[in-house]
N, C-alpha and C positions, 0 to 999 in steps of 0.2 A: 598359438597366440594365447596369452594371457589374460582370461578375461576380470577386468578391473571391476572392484566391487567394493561397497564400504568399508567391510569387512578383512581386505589383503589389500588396500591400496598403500595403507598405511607403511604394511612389509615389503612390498614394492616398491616404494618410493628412498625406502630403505638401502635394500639393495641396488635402486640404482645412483644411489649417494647423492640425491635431491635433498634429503633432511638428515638430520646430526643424530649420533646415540640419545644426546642429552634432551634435545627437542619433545617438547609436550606436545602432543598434534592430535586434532581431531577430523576425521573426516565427516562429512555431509554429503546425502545425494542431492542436487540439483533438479525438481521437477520441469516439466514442461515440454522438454522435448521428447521427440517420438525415435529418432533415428540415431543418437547418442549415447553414449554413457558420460555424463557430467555430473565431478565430485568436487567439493569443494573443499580447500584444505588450508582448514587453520593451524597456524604456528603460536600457540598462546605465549611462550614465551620469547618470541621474536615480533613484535607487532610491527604488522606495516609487509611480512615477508607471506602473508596470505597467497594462494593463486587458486585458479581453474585445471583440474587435468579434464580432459578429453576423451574418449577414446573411441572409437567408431564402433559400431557392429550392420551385421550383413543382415539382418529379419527386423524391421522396425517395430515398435510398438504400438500395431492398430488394429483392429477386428478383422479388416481384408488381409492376406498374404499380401506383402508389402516387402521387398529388397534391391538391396543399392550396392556396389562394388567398395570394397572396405577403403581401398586406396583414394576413395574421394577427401579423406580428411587431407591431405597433402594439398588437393586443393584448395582446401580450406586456408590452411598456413597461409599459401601466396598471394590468394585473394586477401586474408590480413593486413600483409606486405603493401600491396599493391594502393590500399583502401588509407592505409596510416602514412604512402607517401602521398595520396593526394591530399589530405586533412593538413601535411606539413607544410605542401608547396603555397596553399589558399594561405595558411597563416600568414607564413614567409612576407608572400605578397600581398598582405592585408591585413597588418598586425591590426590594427582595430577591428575588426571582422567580429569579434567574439567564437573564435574557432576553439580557443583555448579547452573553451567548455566542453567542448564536443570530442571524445573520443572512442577508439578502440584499441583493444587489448594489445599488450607486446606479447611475441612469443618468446619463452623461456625456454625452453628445450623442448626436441622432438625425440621419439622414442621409435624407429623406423619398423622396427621386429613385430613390433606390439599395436602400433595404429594408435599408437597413443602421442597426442602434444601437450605441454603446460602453458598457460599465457597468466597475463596478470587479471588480479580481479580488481572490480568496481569496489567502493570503499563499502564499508559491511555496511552502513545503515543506507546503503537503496534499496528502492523496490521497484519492482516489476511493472511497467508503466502499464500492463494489461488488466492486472490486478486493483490499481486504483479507478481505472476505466470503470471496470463492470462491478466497484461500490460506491459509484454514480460522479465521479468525482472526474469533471469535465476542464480539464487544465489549457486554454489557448495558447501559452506560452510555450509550454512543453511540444503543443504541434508548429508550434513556428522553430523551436529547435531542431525538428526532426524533418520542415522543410528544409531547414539550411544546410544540415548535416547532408542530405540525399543529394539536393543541389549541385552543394561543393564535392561531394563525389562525381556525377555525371557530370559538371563542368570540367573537374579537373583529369577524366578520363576521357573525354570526349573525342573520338577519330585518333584515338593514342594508337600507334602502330607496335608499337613495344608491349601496351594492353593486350590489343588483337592476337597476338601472336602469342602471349602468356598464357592468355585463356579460352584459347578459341573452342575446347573442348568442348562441348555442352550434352555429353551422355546423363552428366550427373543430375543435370537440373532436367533432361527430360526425362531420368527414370523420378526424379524426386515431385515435380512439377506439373510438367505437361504432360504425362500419362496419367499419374492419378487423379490429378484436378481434369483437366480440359477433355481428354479421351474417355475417362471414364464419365464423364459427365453426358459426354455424347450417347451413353449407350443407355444412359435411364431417359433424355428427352432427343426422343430419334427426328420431332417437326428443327430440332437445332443442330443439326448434324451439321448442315453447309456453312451456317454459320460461326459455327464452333470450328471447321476445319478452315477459314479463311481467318479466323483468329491464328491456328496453329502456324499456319505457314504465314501470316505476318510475324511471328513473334519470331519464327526461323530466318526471315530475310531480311529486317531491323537488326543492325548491327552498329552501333553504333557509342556504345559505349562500357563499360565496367557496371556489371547488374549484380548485385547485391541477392535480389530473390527470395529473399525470406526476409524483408523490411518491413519488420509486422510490431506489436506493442510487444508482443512476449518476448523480443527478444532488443526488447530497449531498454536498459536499468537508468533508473534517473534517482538524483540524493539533489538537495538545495542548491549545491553549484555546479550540475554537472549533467551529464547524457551520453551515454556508452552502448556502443550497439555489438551486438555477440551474433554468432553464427553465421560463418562463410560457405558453408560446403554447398549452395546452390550457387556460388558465385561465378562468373561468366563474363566473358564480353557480347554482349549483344542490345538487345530493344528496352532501353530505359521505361517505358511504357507498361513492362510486367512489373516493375518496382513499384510503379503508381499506382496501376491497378490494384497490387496485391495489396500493397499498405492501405490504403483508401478502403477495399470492401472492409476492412477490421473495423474502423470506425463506420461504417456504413451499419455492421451487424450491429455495433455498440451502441448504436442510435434508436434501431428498430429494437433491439434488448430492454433499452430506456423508456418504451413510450408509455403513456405520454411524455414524456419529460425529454425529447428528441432533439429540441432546437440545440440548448449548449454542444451536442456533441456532432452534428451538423456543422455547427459553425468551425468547429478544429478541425474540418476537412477547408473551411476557406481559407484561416488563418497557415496552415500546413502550406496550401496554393499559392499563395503572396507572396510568403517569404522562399518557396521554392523558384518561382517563377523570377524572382528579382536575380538568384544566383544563373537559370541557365539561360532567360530569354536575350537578354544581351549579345550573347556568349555563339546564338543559333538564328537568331534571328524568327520574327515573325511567323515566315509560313509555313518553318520547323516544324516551329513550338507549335503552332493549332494542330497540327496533322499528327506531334506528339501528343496533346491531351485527347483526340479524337480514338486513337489509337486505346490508351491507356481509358478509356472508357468502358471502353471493349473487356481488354483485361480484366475490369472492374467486375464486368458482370458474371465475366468465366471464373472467376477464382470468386467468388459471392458464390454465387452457382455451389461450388465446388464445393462451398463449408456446409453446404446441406445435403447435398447428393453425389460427393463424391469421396475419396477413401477417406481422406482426415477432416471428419467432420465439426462442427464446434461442439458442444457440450451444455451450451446454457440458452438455446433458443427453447420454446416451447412449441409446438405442434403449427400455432397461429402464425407465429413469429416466423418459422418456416416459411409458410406459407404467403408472407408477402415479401419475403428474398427472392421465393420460386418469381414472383409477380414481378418485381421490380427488375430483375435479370433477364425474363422473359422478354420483358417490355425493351429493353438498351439491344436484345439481339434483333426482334423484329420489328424494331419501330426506331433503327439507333440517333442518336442527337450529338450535338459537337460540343458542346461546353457543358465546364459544370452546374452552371446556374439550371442550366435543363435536367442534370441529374435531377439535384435537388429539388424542383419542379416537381421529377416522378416520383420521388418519394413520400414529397406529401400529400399527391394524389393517390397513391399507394395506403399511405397510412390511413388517407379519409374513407377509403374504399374498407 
């Protein structure tokens, strides 16, 4: 295998007749991820013919020994597939919707030899919606985008038997997910072992829909008209509840990063709520829906948990800051509550403590 680099993608892409002799091309590496190689590649004299290449590798980039089976990008691809035909079907049947806005990448070509795919990219002036987070810049809009977007996914896959069967695989997301986050997490606070493993086997017996699994800021690009979400390869049919949990603790962290200045970013967890809640409580009914937010609380605190003691950690907490994730996590596993408004309850007893 050929491993892709700034440096040869250019001659690779070359030889495999993606770009022209005459083409001016610059590549770029794409930061953030841990478990890819992602380059970006401008065509300066073709504008508009920009894309993403891909390419998978087997050792991720984190302090623990960390590996995943190459062939999960293929996963990746179909979950794409899968993800841009529910985005279509929602339009279809709801041109007013505002779905428009809302997308994800086509894929261009697959490179099966090499573990390499190309898809389109987001228009050049986006940014990284993680990155305006954490320099303090508390957007409510953009969380009601990113409820609709999740929404209209788990509505539009929801009990799909043609999903089920697509994806039923789930090796990738628990060497990616539930071993490093939830298992390892068990073995630094051994008073939560039973309730870490009653999280593990709900999230195994919830099946119920197209899970996305990496629905987090870093991997949302957002520009003035628009919201693009990247990275499939934890994608899965199963417990819509890990989606919420996972994306929730991000702005959870963003929050307690912020203090004091917490409420704004607090509040993009209700506004995120609303507008999620309006695309799938219809769609599931009532006593679904509580027993999924109850669920997805859960998840909340395990993958919260997770970005401080377990393999991918975050990066901008400070010592303190840790320590009242530790608290606030602690508290949802042995004292757990059913709605959000209780979350937020403990966090700002959290924060007063």
């Amino acid at each position: 295998m050929l491993l892709l680099e700034v440096d040869n993608a250019c001659e690779y892409l070359r030889a495999q007749g993606r770009i022209h002799g005459e083409d001016d091309v610059a590549i770029e590496f794409l930061p953030g991820g841990v478990s890819n190689q992602v380059l970006y590649v401008l065509i300066r004299n073709r504008p508009g013919a920009e894309f993403v290449l891909k390419q998978a590798r087997a050792q991720l980039r984190v302090p623990d020994p960390w590996f995943s089976r190459l062939d999960r990008i293929w996963r990746e691809v179909e979950v794409m597939h899968h993800c841009r035909r529910a985005i279509d079907r929602a339009q279809a049947a709801s041109p007013s919707a505002a779905l428009g806005t809302l997308e994800t990448p086509r894929v261009l070509f697959e490179d099966r030899e090499n573990f390499a795919f190309a898809m389109s990219a987001a228009p050049r002036q986006h940014q990284v919606w993680k990155q305006r987070l954490l320099a303090g810049e508390a957007d409510a809009d953009i969380a009601r985008q990113c409820g609709r977007l999740l929404g209209t996914l788990h509505a539009g896959t929801w009990h799909s038997a043609e999903v089920a069967q697509a994806l039923d695989d789930r090796q990738v997301f628990d060497e990616l997910r539930i071993d490093p986050y939830y298992r390892h997490v068990s073995a630094a606070h051994a008073d939560l072992r039973p309730a870490l493993q009653q999280l593990i086997d709900s999230v195994a017996r919830e099946r119920h829909t197209l899970v996305h699994a990496d629905y987090s800021p870093k991997n949302l690009l957002v520009w003035p008209t628009g919201l693009m979400m990247v990275d499939f390869e934890t994608g899965h049919y199963g417990d819509p509840a890990f989606d919420l949990g996972f994306f929730l603790s991000h702005l959870v962290l963003k929050s307690i990063y912020h203090i004091p200045r917490q409420a704004p970013f607090l509040a993009l967890t209700v506004a995120f709520w609303e507008e999620y809640q309006a695309q799938l409580l219809p769609l599931i009914g009532d006593s679904a829906y509580q027993a999924l937010v109850t669920r997805s609380i859960q998840n909340l605190a395990g993958c919260a948990l997770a970005r401080v003691d377990g393999k991918s950690r975050v990066d901008y907490l400070n010592a303190a800051q840790q320590d009242r994730v530790r608290a606030l996590c602690r508290g949802l596993f042995l004292s757990p509550v059913e709605t959000w408004g209780e979350v937020l309850e403990r966090l700002k007893r959290t924060d007063a403590a």
